[in-house]
C-alpha positions as CSV (number, residue, x, y, z in Angstrom):
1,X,5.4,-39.6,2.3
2,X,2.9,-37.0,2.1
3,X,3.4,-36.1,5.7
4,X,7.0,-36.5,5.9
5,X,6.7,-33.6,3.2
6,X,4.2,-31.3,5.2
7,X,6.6,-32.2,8.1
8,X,9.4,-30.5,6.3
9,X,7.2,-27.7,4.7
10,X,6.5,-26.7,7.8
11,X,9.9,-26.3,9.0
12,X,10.9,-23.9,6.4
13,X,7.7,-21.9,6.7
14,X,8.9,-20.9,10.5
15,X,11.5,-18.5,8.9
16,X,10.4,-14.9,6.9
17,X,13.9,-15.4,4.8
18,X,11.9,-18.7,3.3
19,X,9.2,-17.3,1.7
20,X,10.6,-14.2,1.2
21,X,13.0,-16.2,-0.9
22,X,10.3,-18.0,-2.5
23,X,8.1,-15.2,-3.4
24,X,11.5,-13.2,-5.0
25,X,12.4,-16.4,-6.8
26,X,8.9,-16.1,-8.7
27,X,8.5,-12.1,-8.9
28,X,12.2,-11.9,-10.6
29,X,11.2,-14.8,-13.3
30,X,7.6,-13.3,-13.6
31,X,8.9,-9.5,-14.6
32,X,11.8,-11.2,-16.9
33,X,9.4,-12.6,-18.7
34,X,7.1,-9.4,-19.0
35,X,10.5,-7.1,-19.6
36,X,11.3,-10.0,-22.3
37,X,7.9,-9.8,-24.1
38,X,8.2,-5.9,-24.1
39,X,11.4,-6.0,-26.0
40,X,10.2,-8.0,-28.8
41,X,8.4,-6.1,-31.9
42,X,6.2,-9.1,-33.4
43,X,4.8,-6.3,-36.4
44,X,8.5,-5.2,-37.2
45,X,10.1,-8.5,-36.1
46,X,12.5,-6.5,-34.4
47,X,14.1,-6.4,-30.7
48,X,15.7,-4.1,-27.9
49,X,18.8,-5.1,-26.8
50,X,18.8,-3.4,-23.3
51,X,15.3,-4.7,-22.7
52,X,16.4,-7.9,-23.4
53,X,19.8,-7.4,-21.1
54,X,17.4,-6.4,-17.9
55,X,15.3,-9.2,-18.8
56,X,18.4,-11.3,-18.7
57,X,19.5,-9.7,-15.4
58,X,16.2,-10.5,-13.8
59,X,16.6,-14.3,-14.6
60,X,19.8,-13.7,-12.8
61,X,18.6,-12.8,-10.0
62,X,15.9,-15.6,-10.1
63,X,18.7,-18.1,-10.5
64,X,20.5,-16.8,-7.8
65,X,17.8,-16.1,-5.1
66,X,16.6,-20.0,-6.2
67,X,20.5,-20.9,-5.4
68,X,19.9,-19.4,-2.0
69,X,16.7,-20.7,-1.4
70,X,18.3,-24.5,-1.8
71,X,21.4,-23.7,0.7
72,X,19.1,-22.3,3.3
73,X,16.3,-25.3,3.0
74,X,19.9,-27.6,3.3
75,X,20.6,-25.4,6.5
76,X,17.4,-25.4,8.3
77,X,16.6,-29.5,7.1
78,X,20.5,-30.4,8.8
79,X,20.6,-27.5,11.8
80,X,16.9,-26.3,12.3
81,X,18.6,-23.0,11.8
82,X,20.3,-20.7,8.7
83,X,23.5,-20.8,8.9
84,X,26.2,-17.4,9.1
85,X,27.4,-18.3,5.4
86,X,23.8,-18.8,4.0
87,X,23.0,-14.9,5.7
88,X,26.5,-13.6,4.1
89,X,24.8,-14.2,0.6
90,X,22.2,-11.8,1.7
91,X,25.0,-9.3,0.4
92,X,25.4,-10.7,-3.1
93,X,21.1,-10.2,-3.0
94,X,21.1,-6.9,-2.3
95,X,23.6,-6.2,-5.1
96,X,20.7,-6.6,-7.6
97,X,19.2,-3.4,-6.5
98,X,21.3,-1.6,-8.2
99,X,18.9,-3.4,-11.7
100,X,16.1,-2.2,-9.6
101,X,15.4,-5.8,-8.5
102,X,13.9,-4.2,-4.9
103,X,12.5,-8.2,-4.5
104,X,15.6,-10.4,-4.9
105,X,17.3,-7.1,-2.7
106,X,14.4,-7.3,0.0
107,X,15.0,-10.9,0.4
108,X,18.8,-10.3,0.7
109,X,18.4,-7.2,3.5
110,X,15.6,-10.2,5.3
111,X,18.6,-12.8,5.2
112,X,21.8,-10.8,6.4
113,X,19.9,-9.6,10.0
114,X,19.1,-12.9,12.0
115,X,17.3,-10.7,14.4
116,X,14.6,-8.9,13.1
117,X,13.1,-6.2,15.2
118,X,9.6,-4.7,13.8
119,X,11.4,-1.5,13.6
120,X,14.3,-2.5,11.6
121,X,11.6,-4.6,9.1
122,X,9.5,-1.2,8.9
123,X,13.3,1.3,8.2
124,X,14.2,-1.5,5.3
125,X,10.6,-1.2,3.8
126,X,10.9,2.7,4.0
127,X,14.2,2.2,2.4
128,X,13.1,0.0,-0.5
129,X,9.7,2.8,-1.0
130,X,12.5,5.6,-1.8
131,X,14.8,3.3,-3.9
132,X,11.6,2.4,-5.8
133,X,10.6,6.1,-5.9
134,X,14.0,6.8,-7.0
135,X,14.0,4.0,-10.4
136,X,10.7,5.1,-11.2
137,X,11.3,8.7,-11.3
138,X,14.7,8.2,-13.4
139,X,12.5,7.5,-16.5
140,X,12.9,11.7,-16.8
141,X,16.3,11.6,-17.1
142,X,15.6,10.3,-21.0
143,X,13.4,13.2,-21.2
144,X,14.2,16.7,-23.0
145,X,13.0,18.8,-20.4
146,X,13.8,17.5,-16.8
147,X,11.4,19.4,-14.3
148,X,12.6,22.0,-12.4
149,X,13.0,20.7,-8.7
150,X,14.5,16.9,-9.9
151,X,17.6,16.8,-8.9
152,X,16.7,18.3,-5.3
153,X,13.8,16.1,-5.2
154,X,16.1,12.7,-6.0
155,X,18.9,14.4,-3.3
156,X,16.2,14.4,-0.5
157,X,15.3,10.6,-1.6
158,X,19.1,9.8,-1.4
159,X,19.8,11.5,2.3
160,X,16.8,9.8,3.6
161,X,17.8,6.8,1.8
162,X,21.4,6.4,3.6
163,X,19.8,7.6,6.3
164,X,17.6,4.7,6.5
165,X,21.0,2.4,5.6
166,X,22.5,4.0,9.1
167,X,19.0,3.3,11.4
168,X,19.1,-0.1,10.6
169,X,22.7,-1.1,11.5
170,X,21.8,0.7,14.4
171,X,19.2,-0.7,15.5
172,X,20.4,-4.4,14.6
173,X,23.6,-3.6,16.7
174,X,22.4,-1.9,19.6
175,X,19.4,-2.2,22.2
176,X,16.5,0.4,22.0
177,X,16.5,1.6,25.8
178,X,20.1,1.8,27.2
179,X,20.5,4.5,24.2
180,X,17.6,6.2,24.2
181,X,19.2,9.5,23.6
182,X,20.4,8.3,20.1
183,X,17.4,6.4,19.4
184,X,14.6,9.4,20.0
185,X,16.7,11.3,17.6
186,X,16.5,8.7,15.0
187,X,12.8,8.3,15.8
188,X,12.2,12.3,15.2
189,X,14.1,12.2,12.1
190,X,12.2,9.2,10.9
191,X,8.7,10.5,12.1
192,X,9.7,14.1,10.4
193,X,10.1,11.9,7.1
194,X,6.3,11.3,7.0
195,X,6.4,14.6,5.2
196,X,7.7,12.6,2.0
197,X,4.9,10.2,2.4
198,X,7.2,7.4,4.1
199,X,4.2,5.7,6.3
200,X,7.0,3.0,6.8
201,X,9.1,5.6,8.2
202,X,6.6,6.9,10.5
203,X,5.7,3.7,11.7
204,X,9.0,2.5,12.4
205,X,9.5,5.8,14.3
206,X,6.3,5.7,16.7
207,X,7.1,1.7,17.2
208,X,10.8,3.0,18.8
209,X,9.5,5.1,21.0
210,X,7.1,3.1,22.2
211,X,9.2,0.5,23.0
212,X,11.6,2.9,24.7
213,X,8.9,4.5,26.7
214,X,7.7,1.3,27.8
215,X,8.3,0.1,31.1
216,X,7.4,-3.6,31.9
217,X,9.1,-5.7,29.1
218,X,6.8,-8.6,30.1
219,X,3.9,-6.7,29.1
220,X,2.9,-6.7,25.4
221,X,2.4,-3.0,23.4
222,X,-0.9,-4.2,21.9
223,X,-0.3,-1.6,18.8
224,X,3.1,-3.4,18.1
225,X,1.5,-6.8,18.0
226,X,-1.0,-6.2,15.8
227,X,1.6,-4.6,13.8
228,X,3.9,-8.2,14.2
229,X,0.7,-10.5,13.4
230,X,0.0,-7.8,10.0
231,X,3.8,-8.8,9.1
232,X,3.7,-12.3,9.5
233,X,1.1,-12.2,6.3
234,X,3.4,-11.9,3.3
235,X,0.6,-10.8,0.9
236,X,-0.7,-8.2,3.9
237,X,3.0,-6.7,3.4
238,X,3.3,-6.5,-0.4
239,X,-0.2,-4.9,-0.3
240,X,0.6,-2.6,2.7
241,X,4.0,-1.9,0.7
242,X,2.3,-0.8,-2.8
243,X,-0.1,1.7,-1.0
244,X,2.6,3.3,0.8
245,X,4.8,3.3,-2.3
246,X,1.7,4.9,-4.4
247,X,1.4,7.4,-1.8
248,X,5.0,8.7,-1.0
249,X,5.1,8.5,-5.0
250,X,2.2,10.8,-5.3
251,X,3.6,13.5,-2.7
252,X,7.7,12.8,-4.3
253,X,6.2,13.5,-7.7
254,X,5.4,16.9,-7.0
255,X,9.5,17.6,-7.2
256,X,10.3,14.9,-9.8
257,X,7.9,14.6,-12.0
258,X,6.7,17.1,-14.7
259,X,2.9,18.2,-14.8
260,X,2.7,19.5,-18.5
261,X,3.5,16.1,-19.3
262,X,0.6,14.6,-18.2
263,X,-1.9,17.5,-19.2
264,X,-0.9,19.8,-21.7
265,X,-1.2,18.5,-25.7
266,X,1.9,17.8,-27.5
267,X,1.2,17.4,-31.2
268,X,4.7,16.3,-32.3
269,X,4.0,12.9,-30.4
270,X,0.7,11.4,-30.7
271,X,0.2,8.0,-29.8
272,X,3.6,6.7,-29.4
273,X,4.7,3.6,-28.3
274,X,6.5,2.5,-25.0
275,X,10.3,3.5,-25.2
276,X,12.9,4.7,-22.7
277,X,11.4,8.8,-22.7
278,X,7.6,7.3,-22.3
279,X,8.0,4.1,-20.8
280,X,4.0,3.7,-20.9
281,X,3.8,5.7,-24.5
282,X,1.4,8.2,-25.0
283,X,-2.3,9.0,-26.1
284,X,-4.5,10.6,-28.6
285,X,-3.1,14.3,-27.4
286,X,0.7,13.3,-27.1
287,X,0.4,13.6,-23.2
288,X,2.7,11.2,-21.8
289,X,0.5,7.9,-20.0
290,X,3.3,7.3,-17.6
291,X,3.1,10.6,-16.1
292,X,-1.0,10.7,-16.4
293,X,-0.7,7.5,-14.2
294,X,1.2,8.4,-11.4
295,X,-0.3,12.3,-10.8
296,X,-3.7,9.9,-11.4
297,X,-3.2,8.1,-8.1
298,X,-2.6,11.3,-6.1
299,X,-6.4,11.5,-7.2
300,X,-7.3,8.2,-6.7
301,X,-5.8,7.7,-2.7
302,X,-7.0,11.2,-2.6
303,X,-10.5,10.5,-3.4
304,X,-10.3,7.0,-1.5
305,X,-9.1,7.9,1.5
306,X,-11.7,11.0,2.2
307,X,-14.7,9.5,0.5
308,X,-14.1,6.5,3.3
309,X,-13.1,8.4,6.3
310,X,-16.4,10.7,5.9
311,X,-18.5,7.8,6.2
312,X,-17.3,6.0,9.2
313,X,-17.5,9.2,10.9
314,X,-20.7,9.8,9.8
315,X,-22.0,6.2,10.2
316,X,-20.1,5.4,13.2
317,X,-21.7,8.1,15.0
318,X,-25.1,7.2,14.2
319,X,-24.5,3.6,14.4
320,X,-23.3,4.2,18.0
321,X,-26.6,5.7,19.4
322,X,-28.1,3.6,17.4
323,X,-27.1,0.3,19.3
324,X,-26.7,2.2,22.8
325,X,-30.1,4.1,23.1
326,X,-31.9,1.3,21.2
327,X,-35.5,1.7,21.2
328,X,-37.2,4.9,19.4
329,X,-33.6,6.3,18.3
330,X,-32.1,3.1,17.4
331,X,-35.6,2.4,14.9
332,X,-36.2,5.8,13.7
333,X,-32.0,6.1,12.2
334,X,-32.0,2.8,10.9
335,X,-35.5,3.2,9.0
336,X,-34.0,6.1,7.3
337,X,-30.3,4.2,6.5
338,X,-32.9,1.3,5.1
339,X,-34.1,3.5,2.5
340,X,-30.5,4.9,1.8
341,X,-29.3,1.5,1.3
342,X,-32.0,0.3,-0.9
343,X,-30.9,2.2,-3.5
344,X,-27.8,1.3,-5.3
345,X,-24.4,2.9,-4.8
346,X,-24.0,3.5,-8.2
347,X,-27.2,4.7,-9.0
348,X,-27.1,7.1,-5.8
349,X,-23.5,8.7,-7.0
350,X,-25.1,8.7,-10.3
351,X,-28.0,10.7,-9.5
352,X,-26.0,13.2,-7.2
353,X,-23.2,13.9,-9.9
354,X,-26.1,14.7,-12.3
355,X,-27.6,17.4,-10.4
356,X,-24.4,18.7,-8.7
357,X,-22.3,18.4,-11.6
358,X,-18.8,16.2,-12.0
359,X,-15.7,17.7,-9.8
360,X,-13.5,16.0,-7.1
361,X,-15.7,17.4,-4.4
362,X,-19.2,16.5,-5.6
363,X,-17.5,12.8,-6.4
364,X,-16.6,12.7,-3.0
365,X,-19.9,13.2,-1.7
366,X,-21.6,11.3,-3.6
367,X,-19.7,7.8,-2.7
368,X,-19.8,8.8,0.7
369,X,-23.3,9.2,1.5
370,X,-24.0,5.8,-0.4
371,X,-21.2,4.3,2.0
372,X,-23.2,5.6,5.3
373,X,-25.3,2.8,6.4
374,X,-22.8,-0.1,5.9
375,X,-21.0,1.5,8.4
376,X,-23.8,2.8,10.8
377,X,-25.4,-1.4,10.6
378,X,-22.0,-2.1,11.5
379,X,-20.6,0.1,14.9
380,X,-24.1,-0.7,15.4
381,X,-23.7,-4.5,16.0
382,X,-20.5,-4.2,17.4
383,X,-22.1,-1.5,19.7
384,X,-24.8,-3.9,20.6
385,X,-22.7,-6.2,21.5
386,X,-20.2,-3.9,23.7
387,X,-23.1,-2.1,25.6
388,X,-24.1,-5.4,27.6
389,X,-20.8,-6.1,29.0
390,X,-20.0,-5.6,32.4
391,X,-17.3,-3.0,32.2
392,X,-20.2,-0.9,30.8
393,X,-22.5,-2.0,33.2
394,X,-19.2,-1.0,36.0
395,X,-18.9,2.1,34.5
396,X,-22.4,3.3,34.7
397,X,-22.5,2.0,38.5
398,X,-19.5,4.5,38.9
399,X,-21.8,7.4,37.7
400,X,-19.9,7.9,34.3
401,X,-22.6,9.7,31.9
402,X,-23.2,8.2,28.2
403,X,-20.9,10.8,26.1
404,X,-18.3,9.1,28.5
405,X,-19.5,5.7,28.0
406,X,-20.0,5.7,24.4
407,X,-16.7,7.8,23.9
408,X,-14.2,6.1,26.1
409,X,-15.7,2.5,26.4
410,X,-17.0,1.6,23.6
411,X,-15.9,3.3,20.8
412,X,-12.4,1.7,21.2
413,X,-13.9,-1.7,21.2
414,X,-15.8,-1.3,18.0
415,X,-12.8,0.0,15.9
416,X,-11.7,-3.2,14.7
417,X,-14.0,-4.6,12.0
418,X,-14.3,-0.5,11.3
419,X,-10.8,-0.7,10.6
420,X,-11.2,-3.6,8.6
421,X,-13.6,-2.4,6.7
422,X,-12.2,0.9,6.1
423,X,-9.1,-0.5,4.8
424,X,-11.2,-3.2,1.8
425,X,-13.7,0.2,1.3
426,X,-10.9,2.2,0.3
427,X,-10.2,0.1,-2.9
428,X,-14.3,-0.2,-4.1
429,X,-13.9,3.4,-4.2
430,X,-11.5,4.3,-6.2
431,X,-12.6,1.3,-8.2
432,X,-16.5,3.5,-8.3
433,X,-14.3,6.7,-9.1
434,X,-12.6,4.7,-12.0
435,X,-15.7,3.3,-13.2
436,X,-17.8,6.9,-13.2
437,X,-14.7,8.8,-14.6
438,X,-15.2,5.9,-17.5
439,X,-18.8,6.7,-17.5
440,X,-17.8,10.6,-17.7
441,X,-19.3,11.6,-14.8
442,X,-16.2,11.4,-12.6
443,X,-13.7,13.9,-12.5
444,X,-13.1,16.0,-15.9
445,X,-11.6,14.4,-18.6
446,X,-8.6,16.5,-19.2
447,X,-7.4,15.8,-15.2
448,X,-4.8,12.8,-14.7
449,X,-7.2,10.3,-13.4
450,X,-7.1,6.5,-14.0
451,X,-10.9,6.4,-15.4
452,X,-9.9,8.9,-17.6
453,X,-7.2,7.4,-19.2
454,X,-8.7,4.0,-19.9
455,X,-11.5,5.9,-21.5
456,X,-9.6,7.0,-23.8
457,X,-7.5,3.8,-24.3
458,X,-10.7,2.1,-25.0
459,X,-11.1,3.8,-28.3
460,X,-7.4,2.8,-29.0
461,X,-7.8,-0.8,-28.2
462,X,-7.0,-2.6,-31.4
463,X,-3.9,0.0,-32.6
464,X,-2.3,1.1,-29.3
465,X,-4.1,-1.0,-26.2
466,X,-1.1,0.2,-24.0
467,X,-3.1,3.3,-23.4
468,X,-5.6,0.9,-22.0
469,X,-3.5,-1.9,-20.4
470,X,-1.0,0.0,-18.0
471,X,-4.1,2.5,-16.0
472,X,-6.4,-1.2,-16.2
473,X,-3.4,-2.5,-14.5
474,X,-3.0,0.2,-11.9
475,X,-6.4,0.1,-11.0
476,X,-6.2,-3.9,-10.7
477,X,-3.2,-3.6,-8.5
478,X,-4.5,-0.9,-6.1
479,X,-7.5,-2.5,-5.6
480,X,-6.2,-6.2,-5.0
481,X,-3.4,-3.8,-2.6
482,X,-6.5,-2.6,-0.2
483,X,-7.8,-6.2,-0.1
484,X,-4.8,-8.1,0.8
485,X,-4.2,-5.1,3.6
486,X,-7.6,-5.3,4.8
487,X,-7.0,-9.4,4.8
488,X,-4.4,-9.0,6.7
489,X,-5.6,-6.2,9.4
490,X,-9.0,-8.7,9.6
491,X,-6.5,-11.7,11.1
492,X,-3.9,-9.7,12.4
493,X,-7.3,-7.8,15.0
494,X,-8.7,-10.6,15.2
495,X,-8.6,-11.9,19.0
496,X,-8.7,-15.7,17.9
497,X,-5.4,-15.3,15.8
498,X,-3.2,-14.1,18.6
């Protein structure tokens, strides 16, 4: 029985639209409940009615997408295949983004296209990052003053947003190569939208003309696979789509969001609770948490991002003479990242913010330098293992010198657990720049930065722990983001999984 079960399992696990289904089923039902739990005042025994009517809508949309889930498990358990009516719902999914359900509307957009070309799965995710951007920044509608550039900003979002609508019937309707004059211009537009922080965009742009540009159909593009093996990992996609969203958030908010609100003190309302005009409430100084939050993770990727890249370069380099020259180089290099890595990360950054004082830049430094020799042991290995293969071997026969070797040989076969690496690195750091901020030796404690804000929500823990809860939560989320990324880069580069 067990097997005849697995048997069936199995079936249903061979189409996206199934666990896509399955995962909006239990998302919808999981943020009802949250949105339910928000609307209910325990002290005051009281509750808000429109909290309670999204709540409501959410376990709509549950029901529904469950609804759908049981006619397409009937379709592919009779047909092996999902039938045109079962796709035709897809519509009535999407419909729920207009209650900013983008999971029970992903699900639908997954159903209604039978075909799904990378590129149209990457101009739908860039399409659900600025209908997210565009919910989220609507909370300053309910706000007295609406910053300056907000309608032009939400505009921009909207264009690109139909935009996106147009690409994808496009490209679900017509082949890539046969009209390539309409699809390069598509693919420059959506390239040129990297400028709002759409990676999605981007990506499905470069993937298009690729594929256009490529001549032998029966050859693989070996970027585009690894892309297709990252997107068959459902948790690899919902952590690759919160980074992005976090990202294109951070450069969008610079139009529709409102600085003052998250720095300057505003006396007439001091630690207020969640409502409609602060949806996270606000702190000790009246500064509004929500706002603190997302200008915080322009700091955060900010501080991520650089404080990783510096140390592959760094350690990459050193870990590749390291493991090519061996010998006297290789022992004298890796003696001196011993000593470096003996000493704790923590301690390290620590020590260097002390003397050098607490800014971005310092900050950045510091969890660099203590990052160095993870990376240099590393390229080294990979390096090691690289240099005695006989295309290196060839390639020195041929009279190539070791700048060339090193460059063009084996650098490009060493980039994958580097890559890896880099990707689960980026979240331990801004978890060290939360945890030093905490500490106050981060970044300065009037700056939006995550640490910063649930330092001060740790004083407030027993009156007002939202202050605490929502930055704990962001942190937690950004974090577990990197990790399922870098999970799914790890399988999706590793030659074994192909």
């Amino acid at each position: 029985m067990d097997y005849k079960k697995k048997l069936e399992e199995s079936k249903f696990i061979k189409f996206r639209e199934y666990s896509s289904l399955n995962f909006a089923v239990g998302a919808s039902l999981f943020i009802g409940v949250i949105i339910l739990l928000f609307s209910v005042d325990f002290a005051k025994k009281s509750f808000n009615v429109y909290t309670i009517a999204v709540s409501l809508l959410y376990f709509l949309s549950s029901l529904v997408s469950y609804l759908v889930l049981i006619k397409l498990k009937k379709d592919v358990k009779n047909n092996n295949d999902i039938s045109v009516l079962t796709r035709r719902l897809g519509f009535i999914l999407i419909f729920f983004l207009v209650f900013a359900n983008i999971f029970t509307a992903s699900s639908g957009f997954l159903l209604i296209a039978k075909k799904k070309k990378l590129e149209y799965i990457f101009i739908f995710e860039a399409f659900l990052i600025n209908i997210s951007i565009i919910f989220v920044s609507g909370v300053n509608l309910f706000k007295e003053i609406i910053p300056d550039n907000f309608y032009f900003g939400i505009i921009i979002l909207i264009l690109t947003s139909l935009f996106y609508i147009v690409s994808m019937y496009l490209v679900s309707v017509k082949e890539l190569k046969p009209n390539r004059k309409l699809f390069y211009f598509i693919s420059a537009v959506l390239i040129l939208t990297i400028f709002l922080g759409n990676i999605f965009a981007f990506l499905a742009g470069i993937t298009m003309i690729l594929k256009i540009n490529h001549k032998d159909d029966d050859i693989s593009i070996e970027f585009v696979d690894v892309l297709y093996r990252v997107f068959k990992n459902e948790m690899a996609v919902i952590g690759m789509f919160f980074v992005i969203f976090l990202f294109a958030l951070s450069i969008s908010s610079l139009f529709t969001f409102n600085y003052a609100d998250a720095v300057e003190n505003n006396y007439t309302a001091l630690l207020q609770a969640p409502s409609l005009i602060y949806p996270f409430g606000t702190d000790n100084y009246g500064r509004d948490v929500f706002s603190r939050i997302v200008f915080g993770a322009r700091i955060s990727l900010i501080i991520g991002v650089i404080s990783t890249i510096i140390p592959i370069i760094v350690g990459g380099i050193l870990g590749a003479l390291s493991g090519y020259y061996k010998g006297k180089p290789d022992n004298i290099i890796m003696r001196i990242l011993d000593i470096l890595y003996s000493v704790p990360s923590i301690l390290l950054a620590i020590a260097i913010i002390s003397v050098f004082g607490a800014n971005v830049f310092v900050l950045i430094i510091a969890l660099s330098i203590s990052a160095v020799p993870s990376y240099a042991r590393t390229v080294r290995a990979s390096v090691i293992s690289v240099s005695n293969m006989e295309f290196i071997e060839a390639a020195k026969a041929l009279g190539a010198n070791n700048f060339i070797i090193i460059y063009k040989h084996i650098i490009p076969n060493v980039l994958s657990p580097v890559i890896v690496r880099m990707s689960l690195d980026i979240g331990s750091a801004v978890l060290s720049t939360s945890s030093l901020s905490f500490l106050g030796l981060g970044i300065e404690p009037h700056i939006p930065e995550w640490g910063n804000i649930l330092k001060i929500g740790s004083v407030y823990l027993e009156t007002n722990p939202y202050i605490a809860i929502f930055p704990g939560l962001a942190i937690i989320l950004m974090v577990l983001a990197f990790n399922f990324l870098g999970d799914g880069l790890r399988d999706a580069l590793d030659p074994k999984m192909k």
